[in-house]
C-alpha positions as CSV (number, residue, x, y, z in Angstrom):
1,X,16.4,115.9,46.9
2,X,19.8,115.3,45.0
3,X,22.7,117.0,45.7
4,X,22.9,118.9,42.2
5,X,19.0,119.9,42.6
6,X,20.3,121.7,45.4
7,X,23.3,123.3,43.9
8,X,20.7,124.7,41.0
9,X,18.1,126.1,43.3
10,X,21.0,127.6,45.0
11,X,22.1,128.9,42.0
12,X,19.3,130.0,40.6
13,X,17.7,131.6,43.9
14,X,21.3,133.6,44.0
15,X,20.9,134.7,40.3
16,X,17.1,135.5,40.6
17,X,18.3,138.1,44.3
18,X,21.5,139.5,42.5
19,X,19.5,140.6,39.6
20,X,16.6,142.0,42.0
21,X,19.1,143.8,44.1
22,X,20.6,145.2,40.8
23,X,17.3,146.4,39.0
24,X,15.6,147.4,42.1
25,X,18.0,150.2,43.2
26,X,19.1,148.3,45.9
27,X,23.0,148.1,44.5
28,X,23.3,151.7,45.3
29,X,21.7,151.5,49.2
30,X,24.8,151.7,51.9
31,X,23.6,149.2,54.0
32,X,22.3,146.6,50.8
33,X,26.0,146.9,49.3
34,X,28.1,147.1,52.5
35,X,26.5,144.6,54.7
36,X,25.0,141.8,52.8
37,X,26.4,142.4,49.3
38,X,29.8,143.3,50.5
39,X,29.6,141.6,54.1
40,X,27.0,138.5,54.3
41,X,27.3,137.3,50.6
42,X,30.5,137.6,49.6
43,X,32.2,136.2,52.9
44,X,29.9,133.4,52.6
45,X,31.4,132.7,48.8
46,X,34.8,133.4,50.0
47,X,34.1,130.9,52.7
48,X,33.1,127.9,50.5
49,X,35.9,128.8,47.5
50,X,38.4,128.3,51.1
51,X,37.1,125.4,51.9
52,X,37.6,123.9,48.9
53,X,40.9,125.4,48.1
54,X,42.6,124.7,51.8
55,X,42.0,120.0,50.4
56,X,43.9,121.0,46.7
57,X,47.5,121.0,47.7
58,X,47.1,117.9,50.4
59,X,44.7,116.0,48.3
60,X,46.8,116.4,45.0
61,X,49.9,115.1,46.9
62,X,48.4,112.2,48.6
63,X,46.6,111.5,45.4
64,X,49.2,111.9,43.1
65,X,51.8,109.9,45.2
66,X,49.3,106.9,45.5
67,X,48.6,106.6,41.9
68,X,52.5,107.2,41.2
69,X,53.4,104.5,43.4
70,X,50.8,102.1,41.7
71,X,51.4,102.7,38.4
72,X,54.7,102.5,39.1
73,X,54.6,99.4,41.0
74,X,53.0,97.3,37.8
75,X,55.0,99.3,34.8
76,X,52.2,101.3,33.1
77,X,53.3,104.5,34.8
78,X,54.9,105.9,31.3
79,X,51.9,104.5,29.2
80,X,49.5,106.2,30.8
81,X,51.3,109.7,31.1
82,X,51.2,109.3,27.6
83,X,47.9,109.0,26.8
84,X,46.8,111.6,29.0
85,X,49.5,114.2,28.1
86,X,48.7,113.1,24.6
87,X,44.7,113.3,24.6
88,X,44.8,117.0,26.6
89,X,47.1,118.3,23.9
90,X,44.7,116.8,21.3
91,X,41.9,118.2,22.5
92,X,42.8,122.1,23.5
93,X,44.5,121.7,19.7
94,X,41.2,120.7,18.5
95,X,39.1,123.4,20.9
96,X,41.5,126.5,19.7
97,X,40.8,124.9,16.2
98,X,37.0,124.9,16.9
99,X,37.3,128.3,18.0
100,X,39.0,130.0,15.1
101,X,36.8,128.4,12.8
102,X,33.8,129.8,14.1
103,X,35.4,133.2,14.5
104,X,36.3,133.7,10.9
105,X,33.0,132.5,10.3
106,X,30.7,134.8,12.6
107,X,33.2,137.3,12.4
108,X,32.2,139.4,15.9
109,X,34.9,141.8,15.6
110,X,34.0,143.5,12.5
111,X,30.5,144.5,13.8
112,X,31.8,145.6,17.3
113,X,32.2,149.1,17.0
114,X,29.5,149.7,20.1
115,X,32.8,148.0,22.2
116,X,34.7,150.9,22.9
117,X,32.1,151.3,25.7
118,X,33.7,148.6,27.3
119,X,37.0,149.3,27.9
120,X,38.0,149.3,31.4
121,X,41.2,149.7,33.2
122,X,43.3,146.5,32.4
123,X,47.3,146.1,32.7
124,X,48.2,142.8,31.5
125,X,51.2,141.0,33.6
126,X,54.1,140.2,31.7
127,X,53.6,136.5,30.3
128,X,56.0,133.9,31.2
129,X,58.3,132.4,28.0
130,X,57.7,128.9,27.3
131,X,61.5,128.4,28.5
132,X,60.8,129.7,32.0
133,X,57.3,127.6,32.0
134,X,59.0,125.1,31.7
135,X,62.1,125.5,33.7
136,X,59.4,126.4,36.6
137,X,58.0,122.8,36.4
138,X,60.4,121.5,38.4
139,X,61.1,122.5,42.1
140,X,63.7,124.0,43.7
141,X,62.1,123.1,47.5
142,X,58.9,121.0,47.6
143,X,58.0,122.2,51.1
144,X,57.9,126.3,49.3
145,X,55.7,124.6,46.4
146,X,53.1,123.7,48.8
147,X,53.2,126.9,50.5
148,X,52.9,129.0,47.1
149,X,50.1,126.5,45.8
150,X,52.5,125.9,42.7
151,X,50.5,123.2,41.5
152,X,53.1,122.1,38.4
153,X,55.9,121.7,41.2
154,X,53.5,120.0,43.3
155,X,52.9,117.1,40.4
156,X,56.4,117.0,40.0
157,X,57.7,116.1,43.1
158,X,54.7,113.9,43.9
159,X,55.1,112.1,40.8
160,X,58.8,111.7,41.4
161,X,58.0,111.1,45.4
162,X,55.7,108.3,44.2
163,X,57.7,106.5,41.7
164,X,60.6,106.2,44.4
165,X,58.0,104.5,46.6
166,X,56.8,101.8,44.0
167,X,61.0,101.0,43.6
168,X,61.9,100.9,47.7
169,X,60.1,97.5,48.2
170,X,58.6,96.7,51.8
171,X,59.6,100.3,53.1
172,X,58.3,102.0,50.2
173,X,55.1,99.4,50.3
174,X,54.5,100.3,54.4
175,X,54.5,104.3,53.5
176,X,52.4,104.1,50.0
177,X,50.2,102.3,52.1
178,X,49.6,104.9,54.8
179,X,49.1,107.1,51.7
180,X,46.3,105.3,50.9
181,X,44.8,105.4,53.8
182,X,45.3,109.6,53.4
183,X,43.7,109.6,50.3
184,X,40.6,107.8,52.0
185,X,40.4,110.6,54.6
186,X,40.3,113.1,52.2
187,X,38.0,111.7,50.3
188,X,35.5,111.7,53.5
189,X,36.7,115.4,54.1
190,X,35.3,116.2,50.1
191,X,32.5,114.4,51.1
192,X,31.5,116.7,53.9
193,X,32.5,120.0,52.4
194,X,30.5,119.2,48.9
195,X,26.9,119.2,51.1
196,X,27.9,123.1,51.7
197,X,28.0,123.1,47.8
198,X,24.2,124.6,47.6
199,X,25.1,127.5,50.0
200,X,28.0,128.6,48.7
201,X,26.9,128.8,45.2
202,X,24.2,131.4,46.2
203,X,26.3,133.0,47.9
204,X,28.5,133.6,44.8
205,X,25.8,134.2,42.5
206,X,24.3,137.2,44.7
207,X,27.7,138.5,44.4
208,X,28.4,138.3,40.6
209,X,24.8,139.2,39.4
210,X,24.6,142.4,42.1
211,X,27.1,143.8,40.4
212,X,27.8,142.5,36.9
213,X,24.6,143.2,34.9
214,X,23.6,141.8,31.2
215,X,24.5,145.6,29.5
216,X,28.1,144.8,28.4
217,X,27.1,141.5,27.0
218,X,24.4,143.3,24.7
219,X,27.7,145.4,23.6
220,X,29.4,142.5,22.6
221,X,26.6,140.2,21.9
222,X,28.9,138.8,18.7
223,X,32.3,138.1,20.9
224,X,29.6,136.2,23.9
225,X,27.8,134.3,21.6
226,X,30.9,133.0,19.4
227,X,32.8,131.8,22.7
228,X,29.5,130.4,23.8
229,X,28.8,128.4,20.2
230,X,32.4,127.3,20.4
231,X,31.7,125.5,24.1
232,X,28.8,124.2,23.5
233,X,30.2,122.4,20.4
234,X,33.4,121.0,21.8
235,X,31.1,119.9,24.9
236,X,28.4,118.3,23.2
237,X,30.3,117.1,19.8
238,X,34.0,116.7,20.6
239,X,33.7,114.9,24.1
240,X,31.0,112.8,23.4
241,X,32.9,111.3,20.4
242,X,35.9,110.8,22.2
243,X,33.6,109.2,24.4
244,X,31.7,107.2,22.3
245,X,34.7,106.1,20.5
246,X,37.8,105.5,22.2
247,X,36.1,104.3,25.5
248,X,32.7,103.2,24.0
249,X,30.7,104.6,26.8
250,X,27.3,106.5,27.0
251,X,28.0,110.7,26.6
252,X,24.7,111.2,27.8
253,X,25.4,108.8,31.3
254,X,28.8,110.8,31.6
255,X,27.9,114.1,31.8
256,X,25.0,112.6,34.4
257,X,27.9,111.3,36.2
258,X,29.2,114.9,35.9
259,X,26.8,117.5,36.8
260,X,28.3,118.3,40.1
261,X,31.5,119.1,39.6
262,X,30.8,120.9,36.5
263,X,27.9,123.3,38.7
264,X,30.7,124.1,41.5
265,X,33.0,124.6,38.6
266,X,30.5,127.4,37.1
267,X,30.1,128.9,40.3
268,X,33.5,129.0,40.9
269,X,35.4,129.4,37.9
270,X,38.3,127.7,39.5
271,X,39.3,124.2,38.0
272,X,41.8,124.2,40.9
273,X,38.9,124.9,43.4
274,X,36.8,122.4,41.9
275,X,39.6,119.5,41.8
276,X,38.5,117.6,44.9
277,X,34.6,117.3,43.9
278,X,36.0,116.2,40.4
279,X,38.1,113.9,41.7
280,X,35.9,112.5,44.1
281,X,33.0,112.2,41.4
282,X,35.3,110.3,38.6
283,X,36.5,107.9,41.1
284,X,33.0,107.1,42.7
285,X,30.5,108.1,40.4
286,X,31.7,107.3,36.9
287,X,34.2,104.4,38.3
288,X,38.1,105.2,37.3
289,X,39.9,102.8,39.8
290,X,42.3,105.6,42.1
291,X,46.2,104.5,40.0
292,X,44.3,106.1,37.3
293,X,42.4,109.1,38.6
294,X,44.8,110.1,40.9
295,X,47.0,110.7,38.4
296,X,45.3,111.8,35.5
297,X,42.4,114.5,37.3
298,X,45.4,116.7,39.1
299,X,47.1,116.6,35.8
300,X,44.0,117.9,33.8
301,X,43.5,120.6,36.4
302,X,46.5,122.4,35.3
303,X,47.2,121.6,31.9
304,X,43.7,121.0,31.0
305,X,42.4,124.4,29.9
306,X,40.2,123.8,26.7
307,X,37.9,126.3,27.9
308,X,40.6,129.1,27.9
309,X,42.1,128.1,24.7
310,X,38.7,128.8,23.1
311,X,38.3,132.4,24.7
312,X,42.2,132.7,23.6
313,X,40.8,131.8,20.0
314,X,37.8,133.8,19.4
315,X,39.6,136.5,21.4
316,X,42.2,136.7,19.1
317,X,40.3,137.0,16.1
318,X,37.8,139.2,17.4
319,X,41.0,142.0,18.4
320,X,42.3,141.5,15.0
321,X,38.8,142.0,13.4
322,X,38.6,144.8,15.8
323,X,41.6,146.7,14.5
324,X,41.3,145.9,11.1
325,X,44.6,143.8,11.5
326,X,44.7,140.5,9.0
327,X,46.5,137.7,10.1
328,X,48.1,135.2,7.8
329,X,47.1,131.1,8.0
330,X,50.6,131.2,9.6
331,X,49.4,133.4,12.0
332,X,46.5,131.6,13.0
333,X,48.6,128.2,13.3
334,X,51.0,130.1,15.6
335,X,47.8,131.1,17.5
336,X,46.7,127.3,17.9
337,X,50.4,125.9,19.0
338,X,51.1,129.1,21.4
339,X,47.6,128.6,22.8
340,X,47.9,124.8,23.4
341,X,51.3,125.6,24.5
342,X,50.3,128.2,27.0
343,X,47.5,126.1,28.4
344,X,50.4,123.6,30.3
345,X,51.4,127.0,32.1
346,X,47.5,128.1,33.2
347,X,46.6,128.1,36.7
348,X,43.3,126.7,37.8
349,X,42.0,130.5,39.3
350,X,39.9,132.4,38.1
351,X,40.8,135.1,35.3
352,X,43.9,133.5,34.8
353,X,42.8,133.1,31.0
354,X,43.0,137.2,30.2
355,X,46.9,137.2,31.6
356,X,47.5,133.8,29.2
357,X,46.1,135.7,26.4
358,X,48.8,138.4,26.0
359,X,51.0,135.7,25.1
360,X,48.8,134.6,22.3
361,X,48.2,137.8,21.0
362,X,52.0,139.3,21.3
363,X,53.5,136.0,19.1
364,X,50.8,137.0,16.6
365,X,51.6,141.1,16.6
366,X,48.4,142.1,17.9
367,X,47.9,145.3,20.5
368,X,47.6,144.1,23.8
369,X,45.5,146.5,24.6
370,X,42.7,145.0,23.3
371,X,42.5,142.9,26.1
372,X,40.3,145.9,27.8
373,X,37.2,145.1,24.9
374,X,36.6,141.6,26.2
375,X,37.6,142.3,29.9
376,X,33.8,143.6,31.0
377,X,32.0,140.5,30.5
378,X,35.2,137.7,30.7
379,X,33.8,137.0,34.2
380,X,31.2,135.5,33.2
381,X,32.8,133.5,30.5
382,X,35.1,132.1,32.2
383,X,32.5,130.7,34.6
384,X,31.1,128.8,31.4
385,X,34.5,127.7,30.2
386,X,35.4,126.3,33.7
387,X,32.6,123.7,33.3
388,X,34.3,122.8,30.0
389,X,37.6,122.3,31.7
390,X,36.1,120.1,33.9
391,X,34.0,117.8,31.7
392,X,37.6,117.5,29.5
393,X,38.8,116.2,32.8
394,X,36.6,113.9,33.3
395,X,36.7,112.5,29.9
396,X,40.2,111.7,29.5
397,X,40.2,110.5,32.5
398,X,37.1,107.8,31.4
399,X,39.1,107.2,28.0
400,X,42.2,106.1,29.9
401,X,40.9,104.0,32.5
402,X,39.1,102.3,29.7
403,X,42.3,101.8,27.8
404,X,43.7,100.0,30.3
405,X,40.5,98.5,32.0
406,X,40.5,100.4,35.1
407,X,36.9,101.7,34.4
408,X,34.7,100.0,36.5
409,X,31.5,99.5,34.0
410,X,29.5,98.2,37.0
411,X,29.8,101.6,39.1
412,X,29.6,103.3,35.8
413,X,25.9,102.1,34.4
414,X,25.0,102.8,38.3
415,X,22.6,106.2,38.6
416,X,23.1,106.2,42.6
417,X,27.0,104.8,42.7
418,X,29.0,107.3,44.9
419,X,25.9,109.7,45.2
420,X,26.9,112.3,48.1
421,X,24.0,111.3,50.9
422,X,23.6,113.7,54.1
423,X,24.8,111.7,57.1
C-alpha cells in the first residue's frame, strides 16, 4: 500500500470518528473531550505538525544556500529569480482575478442574511504597511531570524549567504559542498518523518471534525461554495495550462506526482509545515534538479499564497454584498494589486489568511468587522486553499526547471521515481 493510500484512510477514518463523536453526544462527555479529544488526539496532531515544522528553518537554509551557490556559480541566478518572482505574481493576479469574477457572478453576499448567526468573537491584528513588509525582508541578525522562524529574513540571508559562496572560489567550493551534503541528510530526515504522515492526519481530523460541525457551512452555503468553485478552477484550468504550455508536460502526471504533499498540506493547512514533503516530492518525484528547487519551493512557500488571495477575493465581495456597500472597478483593481501585494508578506500558518484580509478590505473602505461572518467555517477553507498553495508550488517550480532544462523528463514520466518505501 502507497504512501498517499495511507494518508487518505487516515484521513478519512479521522473524519468518519470526529463526526461520530460529534453526532453521537460524545463531544459533550468529560472524559471523550478531555482525554482523547483534548489529550490523545490533539497531542498526536500537534506532534506530527512539530515534526514537520522543527526541518523548515534548517532545511530552507541548507537548501536555499545550495541552490544560491549553484546558480550563482553558472550565472542564471538572476534569470531564474525572475521567472519565479514573475510566474507567482502572475498567477495570485490571475487567482484574485478568478475569484472576483465568480463573486460578482454568484453573488453569495446578497443572499446571506442567515450569516449573522455566525459571528463569533474576532479582533483582527493590525496589518503591516507594504513599507514595513518590505523593510522587514531584510535582517537585522540572521541567528534572531532563525529563532523567530521569520521565513522572508531567512531567504534573504541564505540567498545572500549563498551567492557569496559561488564568488569565494576553492573556500567557498569546500563549504557549499558540505552544504550539500546537509541538504542530503535532510532529505533522509523528510523521508523518515513523511511515513508518520498517515497518523498524524487522523489525528488532526478527529480534532477538527469533533468540534467543527457542517451547520455554519449550511449558513453560508453561497460564501463556501464560491471560494470552493474559484479553487477548483484555478487548480484544474489555470495550472494545468501553465503546465501544458510553458513546460509542455502532462497536468494529469503532475498532480500524480503531487498528491502527497498536497494531502499533508490539507491536513495541515500550513504551506510552511508542508515545505519539506514538497520539496522533497518536486525534487524526487516530479525531477526539478536541487539549483532549481532549492530555490524556487522555499520561495513559493511564502510568497506563494494563491489560495489566500482567492478567500481575500470572494471575501471581499461577499462583505460588500453583505453591507450593501458597492465598490467601484477601481475598487476591485485595488483589491487584486493589494491582494497580490499582501500575499509576499503571508506566513505559511494556518489562519494567517483572515489577518491578511483586513488589509484588503481597509484599502477598499470596507468594515472590518466583517471578518466575524466568514470566520466560523475559514478553518476549513483554508485547509482546501493550502492544497492550492502547494500544487502552485510545484508548478512553477516544473515550469522553471523546464525553462532552463533542469527537469529531468526521465524521473518525471516515472510512476515509482522517489516513491517514499518503508525501510
Amino acid at each position: 500500500m502507497n504512501l498517499t493510500v495511507k494518508i487518505l484512510i487516515g484521513m478519512a477514518a479521522g473524519v468518519v470518528l470526529g463526526l461520530l463523536i460529534q453526532s453521537g453526544g460524545f463531544a459533550a462527555d468529560h472524559w471523550v473531550q478531555e482525554y482523547l479529544v483534548d489529550g490523545l488526539f490533539d497531542a498526536g496532531g500537534a506532534i506530527f505538525i512539530r515534526s514537520l515544522q522543527l526541518l523548515v528553518v534548517p532545511l530552507v537554509l541548507v537548501s536555499l544556500i545550495c541552490g544560491a551557490a549553484s546558480l550563482g556559480s553558472h550565472g542564471n541566478m538572476g534569470r531564474v529569480g525572475f521567472k519565479t518572482i514573475g510566474l507567482y505574481l502572475l498567477t495570485t493576479a490571475m487567482a484574485i482575478t478568478i475569484a472576483l469574477v465568480l463573486a460578482l457572478i454568484f453573488a453569495p453576499g446578497e443572499s446571506a442574511g442567515a450569516a449573522n448567526a455566525a459571528l463569533s468573537d474576532f479582533t483582527p491584528k493590525e496589518p503591516t504597511s507594504i513599507k514595513d513588509t518590505l523593510i522587514n525582508i531584510f535582517p537585522r541578525n540572521p541567528i534572531s531570524a532563525m529563532a523567530q522562524g521569520n521565513m522572508l529574513q531567512v531567504i534573504v540571508f541564505a540567498l545572500l549567504f549563498g551567492i557569496g559562496l559561488s564568488r569565494t572560489g576553492e573556500a567557498g567550493a569546500r563549504i557549499a559542498s558540505s552544504f550539500d551534503d546537509l541538504n542530503e541528510v535532510m532529505m533522509k530526515l523528510i523521508t523518515m518523518l513523511i511515513q508518520l504522515a498517515p497518523i498524524g492526519v487522523f489525528c488532526l481530523m478527529v480534532k477538527l471534525f469533533s468540534n467543527v460541525g457542517f451547520g455554519e457551512i449550511f449558513k453560508l452555503l453561497g460564501y463556501f461554495m464560491t471560494v470552493v468553485v474559484a479553487l477548483i478552477v484555478h487548480a484544474v484550468i489555470v495550472y494545468p495550462l501553465l503546465l501544458s504550455l510553458l513546460a509542455r508536460v502532462s497536468p494529469v502526471r503532475f498532480y500524480a506526482k503531487m498528491r502527497e504533499p498536497m494531502l499533508v498540506a490539507f491536513s495541515t493547512s500550513s504551506s510552511g509545515a508542508t515545505l519539506p514533503v514538497t520539496l522533497r516530492t518536486v525534487e524526487k518525484r516530479i525531477g526539478v534538479k536541487n539549483e532549481v528547487a532549492s530555490f524556487v519551493v522555499p520561495l513559493g512557500a511564502t510568497v506563494n499564497m494563491d489560495g489566500t488571495a482567492i478567500m481575500q477575493g470572494v471575501a471581499t465581495v461577499f462583505i460588500a454584498q453583505f453591507y450593501a456597500i458597492d465598490l467601484s472597478m477601481g475598487d476591485y483593481l485595488m483589491v487584486i494589486l493589494t491582494a497580490t501585494m499582501a500575499s509576499i508578506g503571508t506566513a505559511g500558518v494556518p489562519g494567517v489568511g483572515l489577518i491578511m484580509l483586513t488589509m484588503v478590505l481597509t484599502q477598499v473602505g470596507l468594515p472590518v468587522e466583517g471578518i466575524m461572518l466568514i470566520i466560523g467555517i475559514d478553518r476549513l477553507l483554508d485547509m482546501l486553499r493550502t492544497g492550492v498553495n502547494i500544487a502552485g508550488d510545484g508548478m512553477v517550480a516544473t515550469i522553471v526547471a523546464a525553462s532552463e532544462n533542469d527537469l529531468d523528463m526521465k524521473v518525471f514520466n516515472d510512476p515509482d521515481a522517489g516513491r517514499v518505501v518503508e525501510e
